[in-house]
C-alpha positions in Angstrom: 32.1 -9.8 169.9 33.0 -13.0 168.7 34.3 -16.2 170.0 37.1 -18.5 169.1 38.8 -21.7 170.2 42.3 -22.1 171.8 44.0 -24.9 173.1 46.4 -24.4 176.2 49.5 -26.9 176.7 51.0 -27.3 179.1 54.4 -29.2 180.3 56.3 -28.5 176.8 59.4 -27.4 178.3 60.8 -28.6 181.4 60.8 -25.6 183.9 58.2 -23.6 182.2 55.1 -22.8 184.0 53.1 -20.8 181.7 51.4 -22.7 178.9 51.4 -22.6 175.3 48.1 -20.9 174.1 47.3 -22.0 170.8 44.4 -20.2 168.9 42.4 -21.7 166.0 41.9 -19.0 163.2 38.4 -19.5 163.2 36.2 -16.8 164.5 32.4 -17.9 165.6 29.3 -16.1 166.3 28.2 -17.7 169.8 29.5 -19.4 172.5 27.2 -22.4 171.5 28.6 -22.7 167.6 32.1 -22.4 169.2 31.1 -25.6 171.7 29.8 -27.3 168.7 32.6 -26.9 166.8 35.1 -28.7 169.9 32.3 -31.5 170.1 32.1 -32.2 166.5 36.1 -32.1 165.9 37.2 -32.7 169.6 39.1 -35.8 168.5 41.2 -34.1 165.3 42.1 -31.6 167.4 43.3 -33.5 170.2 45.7 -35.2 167.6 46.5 -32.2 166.1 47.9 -31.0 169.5 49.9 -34.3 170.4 51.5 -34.2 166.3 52.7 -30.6 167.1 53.4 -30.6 171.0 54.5 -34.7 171.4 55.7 -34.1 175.1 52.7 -32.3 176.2 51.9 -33.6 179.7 48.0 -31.7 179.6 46.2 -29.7 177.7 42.8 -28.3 177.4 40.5 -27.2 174.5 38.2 -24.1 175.5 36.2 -21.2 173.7 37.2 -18.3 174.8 35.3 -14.6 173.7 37.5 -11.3 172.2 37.9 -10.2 175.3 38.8 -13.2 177.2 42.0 -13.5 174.6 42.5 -10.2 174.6 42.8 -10.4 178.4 44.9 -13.5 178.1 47.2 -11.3 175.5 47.7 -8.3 177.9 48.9 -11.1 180.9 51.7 -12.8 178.8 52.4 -9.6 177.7 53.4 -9.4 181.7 55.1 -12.3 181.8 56.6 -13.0 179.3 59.0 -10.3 177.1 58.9 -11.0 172.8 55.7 -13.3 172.7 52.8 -12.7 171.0 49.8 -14.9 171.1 48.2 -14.4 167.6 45.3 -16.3 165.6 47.4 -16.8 163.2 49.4 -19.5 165.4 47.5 -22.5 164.2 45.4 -22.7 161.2 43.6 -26.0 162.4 41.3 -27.1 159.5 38.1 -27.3 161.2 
């Protein structure tokens, strides 16, 4: 098992009331490297989000393990028809 960050927005469309689940393409050993990594780059990834999603009204930044995204997959997979949530969204350079 590994871990990875994702970031989810929300408010980017009026009316729509799932998020947007970004996932960084980075895959990390343990929970605590995973932490690290959000403390050490928190900031450059908070920019990052408001360059790409401008009218984002909240987001957050979280570390999430393969079967925590996988999970998160399988329920937009329910609610939502044609979207796939894929590390290879974002390729955040941290």
């Amino acid at each position: 098992m590994y871990w990875v960050i994702i970031a989810i927005v929300h408010g980017i469309i009026v009316g729509n009331t799932l998020p947007e689940v970004v996932v960084l393409d980075k895959k990390f050993a343990s929970k605590i490297e995973c932490k690290q990594s959000i403390l050490d780059n928190g900031k450059e990834m908070q920019e990052e989000i408001f360059d790409i999603y401008p009218t984002t009204t909240q987001f957050s930044i979280v570390c999430v393990n393969t079967k925590q995204l996988n999970d998160i997959r399988y329920e937009y997979q329910l609610k939502r028809k044609n979207v796939s949530i894929s590390e290879e969204n974002m390729k955040w350079k941290y």
